[in-house]
N, C-alpha and C positions, 0 to 999 in steps of 0.2 A: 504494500500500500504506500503511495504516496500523497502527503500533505504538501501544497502548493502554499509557501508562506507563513511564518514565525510569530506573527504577534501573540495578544492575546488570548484571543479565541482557537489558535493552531493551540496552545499550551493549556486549555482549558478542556479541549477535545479530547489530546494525549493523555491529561492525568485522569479525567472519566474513565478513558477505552482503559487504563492500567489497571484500576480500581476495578474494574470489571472481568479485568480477563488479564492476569501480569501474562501470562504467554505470549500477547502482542506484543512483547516488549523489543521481540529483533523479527517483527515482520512490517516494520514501515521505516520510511522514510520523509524525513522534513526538508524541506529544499528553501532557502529563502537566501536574496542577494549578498545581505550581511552575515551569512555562515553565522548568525548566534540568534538566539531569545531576543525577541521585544526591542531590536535594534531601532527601528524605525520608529515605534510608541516611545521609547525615553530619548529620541533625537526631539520629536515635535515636541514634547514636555519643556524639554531643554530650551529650545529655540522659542518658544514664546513664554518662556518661565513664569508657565503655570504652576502657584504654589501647593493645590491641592487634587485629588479629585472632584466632579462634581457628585460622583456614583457612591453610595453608603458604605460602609466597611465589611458587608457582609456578600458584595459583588467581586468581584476575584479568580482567577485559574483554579483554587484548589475543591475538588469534589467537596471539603467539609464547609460549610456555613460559617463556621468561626471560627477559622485558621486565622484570619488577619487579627480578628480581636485578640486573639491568644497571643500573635507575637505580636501585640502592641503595647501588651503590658507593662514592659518598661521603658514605654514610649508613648503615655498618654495624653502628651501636650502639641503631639501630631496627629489628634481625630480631631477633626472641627467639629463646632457644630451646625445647625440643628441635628445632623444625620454619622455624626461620627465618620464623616469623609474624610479618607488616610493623606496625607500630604505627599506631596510627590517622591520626595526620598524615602519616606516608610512604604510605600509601593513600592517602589525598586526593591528594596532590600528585601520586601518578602517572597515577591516573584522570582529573586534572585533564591530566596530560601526555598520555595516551591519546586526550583530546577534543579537543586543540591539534592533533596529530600527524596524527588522521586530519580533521580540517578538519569538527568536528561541532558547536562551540559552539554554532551559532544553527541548530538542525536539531529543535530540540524550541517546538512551541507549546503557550504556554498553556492549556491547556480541561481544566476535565473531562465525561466523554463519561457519558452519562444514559443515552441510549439506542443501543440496535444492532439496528438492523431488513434483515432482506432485501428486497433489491426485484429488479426486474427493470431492465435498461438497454441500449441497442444490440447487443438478442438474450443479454445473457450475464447471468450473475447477480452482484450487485455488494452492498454493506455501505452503509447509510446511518446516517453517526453524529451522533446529535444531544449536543450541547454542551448545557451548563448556560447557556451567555447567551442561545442560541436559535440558533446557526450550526450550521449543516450541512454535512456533506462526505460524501463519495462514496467508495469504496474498492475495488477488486474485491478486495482481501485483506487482514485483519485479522489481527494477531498481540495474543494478549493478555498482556501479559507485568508483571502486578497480581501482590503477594503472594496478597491475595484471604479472607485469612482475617480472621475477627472475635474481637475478646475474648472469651476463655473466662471466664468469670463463675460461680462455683462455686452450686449452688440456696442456697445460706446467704445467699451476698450479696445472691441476686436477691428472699429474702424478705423485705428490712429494707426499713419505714415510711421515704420519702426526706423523715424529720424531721435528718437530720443537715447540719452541712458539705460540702458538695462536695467539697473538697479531705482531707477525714479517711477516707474511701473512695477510695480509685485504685487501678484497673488500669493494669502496669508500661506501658502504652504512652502514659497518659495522666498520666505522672511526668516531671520534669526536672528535677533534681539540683541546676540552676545555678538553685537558689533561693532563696528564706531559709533562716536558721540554725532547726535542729531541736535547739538544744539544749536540755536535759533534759527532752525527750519521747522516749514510750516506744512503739514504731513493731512492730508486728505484720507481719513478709514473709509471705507465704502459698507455697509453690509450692517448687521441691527444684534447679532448672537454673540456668544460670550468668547467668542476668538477675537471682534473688533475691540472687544474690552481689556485683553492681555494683551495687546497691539499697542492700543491708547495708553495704559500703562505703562508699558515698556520704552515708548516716546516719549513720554511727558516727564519721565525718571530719568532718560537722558537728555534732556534740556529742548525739548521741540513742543511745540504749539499743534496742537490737536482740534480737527476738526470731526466728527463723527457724521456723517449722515444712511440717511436712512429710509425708503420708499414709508416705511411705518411709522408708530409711534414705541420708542426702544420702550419695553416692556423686561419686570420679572418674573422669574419663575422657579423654583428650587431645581426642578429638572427637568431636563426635555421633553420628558413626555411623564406622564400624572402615575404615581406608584401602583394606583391599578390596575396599568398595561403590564406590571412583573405580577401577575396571577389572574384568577377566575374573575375577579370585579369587571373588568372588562375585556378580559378573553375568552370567557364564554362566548358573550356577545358575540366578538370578533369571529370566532371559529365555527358559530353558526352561521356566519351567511354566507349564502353558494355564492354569490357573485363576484370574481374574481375583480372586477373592476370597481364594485362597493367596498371589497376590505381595502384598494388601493386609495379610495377616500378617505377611510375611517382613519388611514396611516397616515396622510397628509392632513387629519384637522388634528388627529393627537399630538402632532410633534410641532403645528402650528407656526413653520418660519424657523430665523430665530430668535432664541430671548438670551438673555444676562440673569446671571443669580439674583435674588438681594442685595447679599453682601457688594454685589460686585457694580449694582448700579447705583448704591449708595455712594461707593469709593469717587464714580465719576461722573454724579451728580455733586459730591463737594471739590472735585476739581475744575468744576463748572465753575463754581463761587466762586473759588480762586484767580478765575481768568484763564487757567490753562488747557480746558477743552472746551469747546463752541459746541452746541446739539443744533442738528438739522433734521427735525424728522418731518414725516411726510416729504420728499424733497428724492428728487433726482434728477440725477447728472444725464445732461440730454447728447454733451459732448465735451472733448478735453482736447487743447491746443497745448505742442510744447513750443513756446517760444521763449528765441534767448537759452535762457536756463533756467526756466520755471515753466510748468502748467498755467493755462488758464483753463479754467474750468466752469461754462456753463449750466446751468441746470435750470429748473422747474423746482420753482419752491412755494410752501404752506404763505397763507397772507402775512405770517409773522416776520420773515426773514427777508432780505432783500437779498440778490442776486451774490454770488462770491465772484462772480468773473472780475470783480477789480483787485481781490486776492492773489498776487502770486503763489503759489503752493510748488511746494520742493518735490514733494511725491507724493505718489499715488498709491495705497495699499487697498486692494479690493478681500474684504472679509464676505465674499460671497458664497463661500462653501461648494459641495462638487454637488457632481451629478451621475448618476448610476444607470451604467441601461448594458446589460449582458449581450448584447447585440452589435454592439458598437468593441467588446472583447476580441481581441485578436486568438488568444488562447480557444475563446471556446469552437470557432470558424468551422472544424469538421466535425466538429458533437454537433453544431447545428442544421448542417449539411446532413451528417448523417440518420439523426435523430430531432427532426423539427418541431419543437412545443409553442404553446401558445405562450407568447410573451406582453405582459399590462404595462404601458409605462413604462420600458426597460425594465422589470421585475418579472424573473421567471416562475412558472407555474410548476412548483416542483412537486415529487410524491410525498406525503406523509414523511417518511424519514430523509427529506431534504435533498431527495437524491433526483437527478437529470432522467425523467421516463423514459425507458428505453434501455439506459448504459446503469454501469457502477459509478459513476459522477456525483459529488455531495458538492452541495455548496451551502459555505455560513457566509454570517457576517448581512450586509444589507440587501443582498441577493436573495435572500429566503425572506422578507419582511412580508412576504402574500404567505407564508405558514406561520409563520412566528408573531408578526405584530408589529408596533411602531419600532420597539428598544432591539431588533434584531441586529442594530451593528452597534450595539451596548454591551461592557463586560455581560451582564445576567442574557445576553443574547445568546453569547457563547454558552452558556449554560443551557441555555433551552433548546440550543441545535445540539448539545452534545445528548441530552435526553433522549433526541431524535434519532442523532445517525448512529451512535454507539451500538446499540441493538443491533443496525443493520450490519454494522461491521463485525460483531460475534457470533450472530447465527445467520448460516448459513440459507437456512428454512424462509429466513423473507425475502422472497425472492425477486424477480427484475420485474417489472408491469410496463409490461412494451404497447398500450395503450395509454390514451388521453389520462392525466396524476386524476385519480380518484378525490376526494372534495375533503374524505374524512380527516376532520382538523386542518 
């Protein structure tokens, strides 16, 4: 078996399917570009120094409920409150505990995987994954477990002449904080959710003038989607309705855009007071000139604010967040060719245990949100797809359904 990708949900997968069945312990493989655990999840931590989670201390890789509590014990002044959310270094450190624990260090190899082809092999049907250096491997079953989603890029940005800087345009994924000093420049956020917030922060700490704007009105919210959707409150609901394209609603009114903490739109609504961030909400940018060596930046704004186009602005950071559509995947090209499913909204229609109808294909993370629910690329996501596919991967007995994914759940 092969697992496409290291994060956290790859590492919540692995110590379920262990807890289940330690026999699988030398029948898979982890492939991901940084050859280690959570390489990618503690770079983006890093680079917009976030100081906590948003997700309660009882979400996590490890099978038990209160692993994190228990090693936080002599570390109680790193759970926040209201929800005992672990801070960013007691995360690491127990994840890092979690990969010692179940003996996982050296269980992820280097590669990234280009291609996924079906073949045929000693009568059965098997995954051939070709690498980026040219190495190949064999799989009779792939789990995909990739965020998967691409920068949302707003049509404004995607119409500007690339006469500018590199660095004066960034999408927040392509920002890290731990850089030069921005002081006295004047830094345009794009976007309303709790990344333009650690963004804004991270400016305003190195000496730059922040302006936030925002199609909405910035809004809080403790988490992204309402603690219902982690159980039966509102996943009964959800898993009763046949309609593939009414749960794809139900996902877009739970998770609702996005929002900021409390805590976190307190912090910059008093740096508002201050003078050192401007709010523009309701308001967007209709277009952005670079001249000279600054932005000018047009927009459509609420009756409150007057125009920013006489603002020079130094950059541009768009906190618009990605977009997901398994369609537009390179990897998946001959599973779709070969096995065509009905796709909502780039979200595919997968079986009950998460798996590609047709092939041995599993896919977590935000790709399964038409089984799972809003929080499906949320740590307790990983949890709920490991619920799922783990079964299918120890017994044998649940076998392929090479018809249209059946509804149940």
């Amino acid at each position: 078996m092969a697992i496409i990708g290291a994060g956290p949900q790859a590492l919540t997968l692995v110590t379920h399917l262990l807890q289940k069945k330690a026999a699988m312990r030398d029948r898979f493989v982890v492939i991901d570009p940084a050859g280690e655990w959570l390489h990618q999840w503690h770079h983006q931590f890093g680079a917009l120094e976030i100081p906590h989670l948003r997700s309660p201390a009882v979400h996590h890789p490890d099978p038990h409920p209160s692993a994190l509590r228990t090693f936080a014990e002599s570390r109680p002044d790193e759970l926040f409150p209201p929800y005992a959310l672990p801070s960013t270094a007691l995360f690491h450190d127990f994840c890092q505990s979690v990969i010692q624990r179940w003996n996982l260090a050296n269980r992820v190899m280097a590669g990234t995987v280009q291609h996924l082809e079906l073949c045929q092999g000693l009568g059965r049907q098997q995954f051939r994954l070709g690498l980026a250096d040219g190495r190949q491997l064999l799989a009779r079953r792939v789990v995909l477990a990739i965020a998967g989603g691409t920068p949302h890029i707003p049509d404004w940005a995607r119409q500007i002449p690339q006469t500018y800087p590199s660095e004066r345009l960034r999408h927040s994924s392509q920002i890290d904080l731990r850089g030069p000093s921005l002081a006295g420049e004047r830094i345009l956020i794009v976007g309303s959710g709790l990344t333009s917030g650690h963004l804004a922060l991270g400016a305003v700490n190195r000496g730059a003038q922040v302006i936030m704007m925002a199609r909405r009105q910035f809004y809080a919210k403790l988490f992204d989607a309402e603690p219902g959707w982690l159980g039966p409150k509102y996943l009964k609901g959800f898993h009763s309705e046949p309609g593939w394209h009414e749960r794809w609603q139900m996902i877009q009114q739970a998770r609702n855009g996005g929002s900021v903490t409390p805590a976190m739109l307190l912090r910059l609504r008093r740096l508002e007071r201050q003078g050192q961030i401007t709010f523009y909400e309701q308001c967007e940018v209709q277009r952005a000139e670079w001249k000279g060596n600054t932005w000018q930046v047009h927009c459509s704004t609420g009756a409150e604010h007057a125009c920013i186009a006489h603002l020079p602005v130094d950059r541009l950071w768009l906190a618009t967040g990605s977009q997901l559509n398994v369609e537009q995947w390179p990897l998946l090209a001959d599973v779709q060719a070969t096995y065509p499913i009905e796709v909502v909204n780039g979200l595919p229609v997968l079986d009950q245990h998460l798996r590609w109808p047709g092939c041995n294909l599993f896919v977590m993370g935000g790709a399964a949100a038409l089984r799972l629910g809003p929080v499906a690329r949320n740590l307790f996501g990983g949890r709920l797809a490991s619920d799922r596919i783990v079964p299918a991967l120890v017994k044998p007995s649940l076998g392929l359904s090479r018809t249209k994914a059946p509804l149940t759940a």
